[in-house]
Steps between C-alpha positions, in 0.01 A plus 500: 500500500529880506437686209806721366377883476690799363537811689294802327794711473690340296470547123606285220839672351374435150128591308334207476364436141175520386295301215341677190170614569229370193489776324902556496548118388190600199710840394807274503352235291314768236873611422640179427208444273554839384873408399390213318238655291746771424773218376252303271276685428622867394810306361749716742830364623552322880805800592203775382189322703763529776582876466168556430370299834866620734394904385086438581629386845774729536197808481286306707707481784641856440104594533394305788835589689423917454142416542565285863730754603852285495753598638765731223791300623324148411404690147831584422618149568229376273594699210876473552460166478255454209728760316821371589700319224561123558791363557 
């Protein structure tokens, strides 16, 4: 039996996905943990543990996307979409 290949020049039409690294999976996990302390613990409400956690990751992607040089068109998508009202 012959063995199916794939010619080099062609390229898959969409990005294959990719798993969590360790250390993304560990920063993942600290902020649920984070979440919960902040529910139980300093007594605050779910909806403010949310804002609280949505705004944190809202500057942290603001900062790594000026920091790694994104793209401004991808930016402004980002933050017209994180500051659009729902519907």
């Amino acid at each position: 039996m012959a063995k199916s290949s794939s010619a080099a020049c062609v390229e898959p039409s969409f990005p294959v996905p990719r798993r969590l690294s360790g250390s993304e999976a560990v920063v993942i996990v600290i902020i649920i943990c984070l979440g919960g302390v902040l529910a139980t613990v300093a007594g605050m409400s779910v909806p403010a543990v949310l804002q609280l956690l949505a705004g944190a990751g809202t500057v942290a992607a603001l900062v790594v996307s000026m920091v790694t040089g994104a793209p401004q068109r991808g930016l402004r998508r980002v933050l017209g979409t994180l500051l659009s009202p729902p519907d």
